[in-house]
C-alpha positions as CSV (number, residue, x, y, z in Angstrom):
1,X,2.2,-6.6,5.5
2,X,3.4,-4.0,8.0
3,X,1.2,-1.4,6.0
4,X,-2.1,-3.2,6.5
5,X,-3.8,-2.7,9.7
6,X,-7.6,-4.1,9.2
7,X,-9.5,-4.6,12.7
8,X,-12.9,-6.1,10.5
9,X,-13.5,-7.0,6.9
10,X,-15.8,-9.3,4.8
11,X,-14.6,-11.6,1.9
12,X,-17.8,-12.8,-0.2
13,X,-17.4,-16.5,-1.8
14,X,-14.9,-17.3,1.4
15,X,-15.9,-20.7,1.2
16,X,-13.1,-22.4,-1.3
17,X,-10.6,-20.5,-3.9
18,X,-9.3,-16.9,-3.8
19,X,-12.0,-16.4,-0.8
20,X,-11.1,-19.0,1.1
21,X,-7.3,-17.8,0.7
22,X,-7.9,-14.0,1.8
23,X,-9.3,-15.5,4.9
24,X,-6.1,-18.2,5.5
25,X,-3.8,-15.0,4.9
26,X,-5.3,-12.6,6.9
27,X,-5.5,-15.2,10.0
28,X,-1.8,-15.9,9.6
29,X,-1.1,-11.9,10.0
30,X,1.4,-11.1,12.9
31,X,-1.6,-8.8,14.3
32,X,-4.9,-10.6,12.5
33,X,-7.8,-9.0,11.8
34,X,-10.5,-8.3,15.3
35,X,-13.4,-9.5,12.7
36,X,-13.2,-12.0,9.5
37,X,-16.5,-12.1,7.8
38,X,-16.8,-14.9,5.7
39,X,-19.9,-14.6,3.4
40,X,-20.9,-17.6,1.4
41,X,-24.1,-18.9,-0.2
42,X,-24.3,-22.5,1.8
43,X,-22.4,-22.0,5.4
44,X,-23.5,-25.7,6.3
45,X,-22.8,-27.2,3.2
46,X,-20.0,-29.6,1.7
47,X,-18.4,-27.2,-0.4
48,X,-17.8,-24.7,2.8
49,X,-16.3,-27.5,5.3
50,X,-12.9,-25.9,5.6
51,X,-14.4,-22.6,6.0
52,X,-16.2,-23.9,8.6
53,X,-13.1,-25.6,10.3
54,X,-11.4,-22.5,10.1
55,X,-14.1,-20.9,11.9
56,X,-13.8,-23.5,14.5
57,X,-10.4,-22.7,15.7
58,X,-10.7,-19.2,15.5
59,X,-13.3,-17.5,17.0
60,X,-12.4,-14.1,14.9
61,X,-13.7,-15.9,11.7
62,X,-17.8,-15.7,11.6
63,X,-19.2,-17.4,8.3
64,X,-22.3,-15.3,7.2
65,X,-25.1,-16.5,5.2
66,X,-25.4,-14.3,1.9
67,X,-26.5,-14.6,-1.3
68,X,-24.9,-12.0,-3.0
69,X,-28.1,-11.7,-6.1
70,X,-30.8,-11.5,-3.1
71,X,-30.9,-7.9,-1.3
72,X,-32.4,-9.6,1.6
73,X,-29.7,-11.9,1.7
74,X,-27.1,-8.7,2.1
75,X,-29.5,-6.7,3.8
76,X,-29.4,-9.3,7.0
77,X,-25.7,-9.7,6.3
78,X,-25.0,-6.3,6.7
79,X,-27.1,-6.6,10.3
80,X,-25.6,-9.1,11.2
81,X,-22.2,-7.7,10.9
82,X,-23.0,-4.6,12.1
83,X,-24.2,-6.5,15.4
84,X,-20.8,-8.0,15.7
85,X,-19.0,-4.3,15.1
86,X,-21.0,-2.7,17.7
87,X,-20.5,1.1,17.3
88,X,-17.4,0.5,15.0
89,X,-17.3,0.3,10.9
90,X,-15.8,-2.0,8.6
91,X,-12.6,-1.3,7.2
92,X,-12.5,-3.7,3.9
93,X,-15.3,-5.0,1.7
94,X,-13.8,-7.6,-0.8
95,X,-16.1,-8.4,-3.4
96,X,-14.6,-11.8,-4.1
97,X,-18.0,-13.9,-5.6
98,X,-17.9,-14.4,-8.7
99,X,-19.6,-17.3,-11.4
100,X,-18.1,-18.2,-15.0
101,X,-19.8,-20.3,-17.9
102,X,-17.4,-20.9,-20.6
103,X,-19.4,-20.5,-23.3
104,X,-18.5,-19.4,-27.1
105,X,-20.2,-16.4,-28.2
106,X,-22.6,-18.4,-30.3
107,X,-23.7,-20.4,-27.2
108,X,-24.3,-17.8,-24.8
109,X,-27.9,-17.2,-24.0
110,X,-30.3,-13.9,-22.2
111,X,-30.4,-16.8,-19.0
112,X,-26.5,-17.7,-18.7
113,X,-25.7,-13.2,-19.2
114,X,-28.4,-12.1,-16.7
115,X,-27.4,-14.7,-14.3
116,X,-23.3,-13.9,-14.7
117,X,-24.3,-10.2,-14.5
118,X,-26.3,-10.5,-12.1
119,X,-24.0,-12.2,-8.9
120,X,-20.1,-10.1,-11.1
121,X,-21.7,-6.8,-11.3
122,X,-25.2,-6.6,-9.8
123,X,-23.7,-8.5,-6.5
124,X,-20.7,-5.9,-5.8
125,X,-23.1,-2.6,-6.5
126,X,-25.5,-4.4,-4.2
127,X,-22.8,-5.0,-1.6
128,X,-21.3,-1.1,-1.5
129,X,-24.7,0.2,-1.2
130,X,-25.6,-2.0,1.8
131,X,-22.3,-2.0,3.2
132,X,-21.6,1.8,3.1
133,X,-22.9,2.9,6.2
134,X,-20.4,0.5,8.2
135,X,-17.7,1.3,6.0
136,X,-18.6,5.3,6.6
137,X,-18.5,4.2,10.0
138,X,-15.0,3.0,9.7
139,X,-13.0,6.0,8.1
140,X,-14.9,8.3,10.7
141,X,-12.9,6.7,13.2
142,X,-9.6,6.4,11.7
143,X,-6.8,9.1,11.9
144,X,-5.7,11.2,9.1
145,X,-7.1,12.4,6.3
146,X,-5.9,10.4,3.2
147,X,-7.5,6.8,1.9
148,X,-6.4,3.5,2.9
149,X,-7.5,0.0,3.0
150,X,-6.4,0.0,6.1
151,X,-9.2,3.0,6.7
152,X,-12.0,2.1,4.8
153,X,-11.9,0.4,1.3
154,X,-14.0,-1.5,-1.3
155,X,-11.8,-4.6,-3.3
156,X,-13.9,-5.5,-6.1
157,X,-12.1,-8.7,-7.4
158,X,-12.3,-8.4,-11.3
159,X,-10.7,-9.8,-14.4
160,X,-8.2,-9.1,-16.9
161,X,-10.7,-10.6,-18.9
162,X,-12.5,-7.4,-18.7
163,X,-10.3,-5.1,-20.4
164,X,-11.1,-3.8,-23.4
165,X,-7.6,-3.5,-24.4
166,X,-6.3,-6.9,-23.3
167,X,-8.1,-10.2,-25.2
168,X,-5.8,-12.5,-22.6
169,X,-7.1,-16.2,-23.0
170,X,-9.3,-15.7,-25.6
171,X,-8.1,-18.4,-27.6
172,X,-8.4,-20.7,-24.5
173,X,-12.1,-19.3,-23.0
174,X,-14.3,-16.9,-24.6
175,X,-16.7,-16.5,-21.9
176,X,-18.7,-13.3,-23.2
177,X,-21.1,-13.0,-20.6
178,X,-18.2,-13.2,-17.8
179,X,-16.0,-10.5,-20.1
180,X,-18.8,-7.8,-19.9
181,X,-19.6,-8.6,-16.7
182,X,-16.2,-7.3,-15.2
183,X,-15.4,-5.0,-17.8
184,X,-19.1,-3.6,-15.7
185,X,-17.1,-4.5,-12.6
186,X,-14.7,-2.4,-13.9
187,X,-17.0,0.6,-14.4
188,X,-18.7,0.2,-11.3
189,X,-15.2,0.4,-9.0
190,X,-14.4,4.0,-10.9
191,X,-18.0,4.9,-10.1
192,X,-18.0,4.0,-6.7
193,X,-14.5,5.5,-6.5
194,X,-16.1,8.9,-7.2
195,X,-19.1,8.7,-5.5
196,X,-17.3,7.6,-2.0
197,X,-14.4,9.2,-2.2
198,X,-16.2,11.7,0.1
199,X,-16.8,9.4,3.1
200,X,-13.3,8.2,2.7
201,X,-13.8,5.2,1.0
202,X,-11.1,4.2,-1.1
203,X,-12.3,1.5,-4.7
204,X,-10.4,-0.5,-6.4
205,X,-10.9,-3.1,-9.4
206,X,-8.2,-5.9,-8.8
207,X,-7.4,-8.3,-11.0
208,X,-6.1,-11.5,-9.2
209,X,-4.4,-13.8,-12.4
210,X,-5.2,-16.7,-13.8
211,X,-5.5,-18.7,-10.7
212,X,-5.5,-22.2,-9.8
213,X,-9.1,-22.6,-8.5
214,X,-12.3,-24.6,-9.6
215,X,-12.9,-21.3,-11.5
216,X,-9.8,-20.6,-13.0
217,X,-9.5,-24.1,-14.3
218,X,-13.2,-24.7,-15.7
219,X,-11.5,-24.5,-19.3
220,X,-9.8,-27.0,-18.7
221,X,-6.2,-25.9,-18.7
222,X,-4.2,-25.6,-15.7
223,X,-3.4,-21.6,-14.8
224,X,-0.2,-20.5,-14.0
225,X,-0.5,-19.0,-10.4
226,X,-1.4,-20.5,-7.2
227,X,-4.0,-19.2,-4.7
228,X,-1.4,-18.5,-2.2
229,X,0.9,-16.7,-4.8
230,X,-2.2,-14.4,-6.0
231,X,-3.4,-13.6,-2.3
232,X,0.0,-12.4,-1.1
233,X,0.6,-10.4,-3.9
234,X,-2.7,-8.9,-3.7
235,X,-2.5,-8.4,-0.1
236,X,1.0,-6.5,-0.5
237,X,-0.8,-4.4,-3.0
238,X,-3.4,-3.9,-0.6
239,X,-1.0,-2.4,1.7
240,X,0.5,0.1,-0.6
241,X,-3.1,1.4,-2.1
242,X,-3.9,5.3,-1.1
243,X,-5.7,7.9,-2.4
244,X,-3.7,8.2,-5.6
245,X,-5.1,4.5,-6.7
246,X,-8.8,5.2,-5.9
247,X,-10.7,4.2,-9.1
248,X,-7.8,2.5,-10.9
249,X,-7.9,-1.3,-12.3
250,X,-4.4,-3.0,-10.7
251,X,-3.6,-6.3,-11.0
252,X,-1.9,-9.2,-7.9
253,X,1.2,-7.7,-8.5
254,X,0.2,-4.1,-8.7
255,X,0.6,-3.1,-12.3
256,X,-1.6,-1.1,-13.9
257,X,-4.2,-2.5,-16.5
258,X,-5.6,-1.1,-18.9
259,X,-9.5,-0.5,-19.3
């Protein structure tokens, strides 16, 4: 990971899966992160105990209340991280939350695709707006002039499932509502790729496999690649995004997918 240098970043749904992975990974860096911001709905709860024994042995990790469908919620997220940073920004938001119902298309309902759309697509546009400033912050202090995650950089974790030329699984897991809510996701990264390219903030949609999490196996099949296999490969690619990337849709092993 030689070409990832991240002093602070938050990973939304840290508490188990992919989340809870980014934040293993980036402790076991040669030179770890100064700040890992775990944000998760239920900090106390059952479902975030390892989290929470992470963030026992290693004082770098703070778990952060935050709802990612409730701008209060992010609003005193985004305090509370900036208290931690003092006068210096966030280097990497990764949009990592995420719900799935899998429903056929003749059982999904308004409820089940406002709700989906609302924490896949809502959460993440939500998230940049409130997290900007910090990650602003960031790039202003980091040499050179090109984009980097290790500058500043938004990771929204999206789907395969959202690409309109790919109908991977379909067979297996229709889940409508959760297809249009990352092919959204999708939209939103090349949106806020053009929008923040200015302040040096470099977006990406990533697509991270079909992984072996609660998630990933809600259709009852088991997927093909582990958490640890789909973080490292996504951190590698992590390392290797610059300006030329900003806006694309890559997947955990850095090919290109289609829209």
């Amino acid at each position: 990971m030689a070409g990832l240098h991240v002093r602070s970043l938050l990973v939304t749904g840290a508490n188990r899966g992919i989340g809870l992975g980014l934040v293993q990974h980036f402790l076991r860096m040669p030179n770890p992160p100064q700040w890992i911001f775990a944000g998760c709905r239920s900090p106390k709860g059952q479902r975030a105990q390892e989290l929470q024994n992470l963030a026992s042995k290693h004082p770098n990790v703070i778990i952060i209340p935050l709802e990612v469908t409730n701008p209060a919620s992010i609003k005193a997220a985004a305090a509370k991280v900036g208290e931690h940073l003092g006068g210096s920004g966030l280097n990497l938001l990764i949009n990592n939350a995420g719900i799935i119902k899998p429903k056929t298309l003749d059982s999904e309902t308004l409820e089940d695709m406002t709700e989906i759309y609302t924490t896949n697509t809502a959460g993440p546009l939500l998230m940049g707006q409130a997290f900007l400033p910090l990650l602003k912050k960031a790039a202003q202090g980091s040499p050179g002039s090109g984009l980097s995650c290790s500058k500043a950089a938004i990771i929204n974790i999206s789907s395969i499932g959202g690409s309109f030329s790919s109908f991977f699984t379909w067979d297996v897991i229709q889940a409508t509502s959760y297809r249009c809510s990352k092919a959204a996701l999708n939209m939103l990264s090349k949106c806020q790729s053009l929008a923040y390219r200015e302040h040096g903030v470099l977006c990406v949609a990533l697509h991270p496999g079909w992984v072996q999490t609660d998630m990933g196996s809600s259709a009852g099949h088991t997927p093909p690649v582990t958490v640890d296999d789909s973080v490292q490969g996504m951190l590698k690619v992590l390392s290797s995004l610059s300006e030329k990337e900003t806006g694309t849709f890559l997947d955990w092993e850095g090919n290109v997918i289609p829209w």
